[in-house]
C-alpha positions in Angstrom: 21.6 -2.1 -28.6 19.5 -5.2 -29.2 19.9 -8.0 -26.9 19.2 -11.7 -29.1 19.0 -13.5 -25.4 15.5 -11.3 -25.0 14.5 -12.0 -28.5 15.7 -16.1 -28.3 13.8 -16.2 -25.2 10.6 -14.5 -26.7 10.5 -16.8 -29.5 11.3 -20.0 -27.4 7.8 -18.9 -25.6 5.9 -18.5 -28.6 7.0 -21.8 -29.8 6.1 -23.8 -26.6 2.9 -22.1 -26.1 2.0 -23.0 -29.8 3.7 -26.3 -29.6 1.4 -27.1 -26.5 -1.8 -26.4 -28.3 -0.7 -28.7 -31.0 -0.1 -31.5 -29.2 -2.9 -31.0 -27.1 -5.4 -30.8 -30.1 -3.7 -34.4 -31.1 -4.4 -35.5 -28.2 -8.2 -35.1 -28.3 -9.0 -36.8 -31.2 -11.9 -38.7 -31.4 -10.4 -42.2 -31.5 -7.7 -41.5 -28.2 -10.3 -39.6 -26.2 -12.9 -42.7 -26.3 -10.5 -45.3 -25.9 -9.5 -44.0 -22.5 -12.4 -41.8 -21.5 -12.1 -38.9 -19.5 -8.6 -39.4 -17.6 -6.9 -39.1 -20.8 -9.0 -35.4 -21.4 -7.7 -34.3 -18.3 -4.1 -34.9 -18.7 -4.2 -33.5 -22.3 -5.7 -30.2 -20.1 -3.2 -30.0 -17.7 -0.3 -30.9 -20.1 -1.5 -27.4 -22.6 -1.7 -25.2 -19.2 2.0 -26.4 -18.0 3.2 -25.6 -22.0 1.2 -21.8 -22.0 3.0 -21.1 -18.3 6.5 -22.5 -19.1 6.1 -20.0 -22.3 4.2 -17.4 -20.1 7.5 -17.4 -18.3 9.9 -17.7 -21.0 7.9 -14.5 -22.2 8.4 -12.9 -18.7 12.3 -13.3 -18.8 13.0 -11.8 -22.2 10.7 -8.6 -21.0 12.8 -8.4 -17.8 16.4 -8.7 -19.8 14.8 -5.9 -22.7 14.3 -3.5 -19.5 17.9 -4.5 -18.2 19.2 -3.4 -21.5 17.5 -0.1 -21.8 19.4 0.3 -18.0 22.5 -0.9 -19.3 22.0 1.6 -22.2 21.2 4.6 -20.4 24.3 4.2 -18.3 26.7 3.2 -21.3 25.4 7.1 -22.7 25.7 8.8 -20.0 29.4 6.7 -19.5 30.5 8.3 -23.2 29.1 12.2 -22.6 31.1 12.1 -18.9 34.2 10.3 -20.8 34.1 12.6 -23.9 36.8 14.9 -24.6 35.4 17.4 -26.7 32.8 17.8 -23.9 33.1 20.5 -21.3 31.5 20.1 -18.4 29.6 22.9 -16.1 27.5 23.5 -12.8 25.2 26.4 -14.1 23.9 27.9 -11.3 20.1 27.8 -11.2 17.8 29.5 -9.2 16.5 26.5 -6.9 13.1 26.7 -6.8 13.0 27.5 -10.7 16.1 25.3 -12.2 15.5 21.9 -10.7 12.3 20.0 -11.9 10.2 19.5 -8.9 10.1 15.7 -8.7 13.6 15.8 -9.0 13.8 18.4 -6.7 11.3 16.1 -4.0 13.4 13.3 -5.0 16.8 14.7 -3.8 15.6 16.1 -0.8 14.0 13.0 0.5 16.7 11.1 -0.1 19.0 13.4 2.2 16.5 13.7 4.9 15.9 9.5 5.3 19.7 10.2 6.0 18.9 13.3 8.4 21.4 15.6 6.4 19.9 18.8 5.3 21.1 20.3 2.2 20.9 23.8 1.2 20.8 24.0 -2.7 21.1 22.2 -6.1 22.9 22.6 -8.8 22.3 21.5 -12.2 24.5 20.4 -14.7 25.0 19.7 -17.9 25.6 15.7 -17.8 22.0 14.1 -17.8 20.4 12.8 -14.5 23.9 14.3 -12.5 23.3 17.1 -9.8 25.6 18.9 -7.6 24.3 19.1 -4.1 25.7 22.0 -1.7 25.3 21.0 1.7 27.0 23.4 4.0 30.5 23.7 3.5 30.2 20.0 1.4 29.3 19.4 -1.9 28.3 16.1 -3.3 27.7 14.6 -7.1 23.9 13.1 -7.0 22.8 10.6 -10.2 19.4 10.0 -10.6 19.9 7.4 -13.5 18.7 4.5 -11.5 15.7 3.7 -9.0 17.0 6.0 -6.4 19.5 8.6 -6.2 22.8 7.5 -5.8 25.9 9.9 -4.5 28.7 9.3 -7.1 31.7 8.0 -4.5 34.8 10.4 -4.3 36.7 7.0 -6.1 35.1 7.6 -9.3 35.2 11.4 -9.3 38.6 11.1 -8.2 39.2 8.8 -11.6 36.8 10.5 -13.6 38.6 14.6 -14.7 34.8 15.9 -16.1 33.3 15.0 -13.0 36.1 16.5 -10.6 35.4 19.5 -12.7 31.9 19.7 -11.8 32.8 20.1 -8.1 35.3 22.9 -8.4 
């Protein structure tokens, strides 16, 4: 999914960065430029460096909202395969050393022992970036989707019958 704010706030930069050297280059013709002297040079410099920053940032925010999108996207996806009837969700058991990627792997465990919990295996399963985690007698539902792993709150697997499934 597109989002036009991004693309509106793109082009708005463009237009004032372009907009600033055109008024600038007006502003240094011959006739201006000798009739106040070099005052008039220096504020025609400073005015084109405010118009390229304000567009600079302008720029900035429509790359921040495109990467808020693609978030926004990933978790509408993974939203529809975990709400999808036709889908039947499963834990396959997977050797632990083999199964789990590594950096996911690193990932998971770090993020249980900053919270002093030591877990005993993982489980992966087939809804992207979603892990079960055994821990003792406890299991838990571990996303990856974001910047750090979040456990999924028993509220939302409660709600949620494909995720329930995935801890049975």
């Amino acid at each position: 999914m597109k989002n036009i704010i991004s693309r509106i706030l793109f082009i708005a930069g463009i237009v004032v960065i372009i907009l600033g050297f055109i008024v600038s280059l007006m502003f240094t013709q011959h006739e201006i430029v000798t009739e106040f002297g070099n005052i008039f040079s220096i504020f025609t410099l400073s005015f084109l460096l405010i118009h390229v920053v304000i567009g600079i940032v302008l720029i900035g925010l429509s790359e921040i909202i495109k990467l808020l999108q693609v978030l926004v996207n990933h978790h509408v996806e993974n939203e529809a395969i975990v709400n999808s009837p036709n889908k039947k969700p499963s834990v396959r058991n997977v050797n632990y050393e083999k199964g789990v990627p590594a950096s996911i792997k690193k990932e998971i465990i770090d993020f249980y022992a900053d919270q002093l919990i030591k877990i005993d295996d993982i489980h992966v399963t087939t809804i992207a970036d979603v892990y079960v985690v055994n821990r003792g007698n406890e299991k838990d539902l571990i996303e990856l989707g974001g910047f750090r792993p979040t456990i999924i709150p028993k509220g939302r697997i409660n709600k949620n019958s494909a995720l329930r499934e995935l801890l049975e």
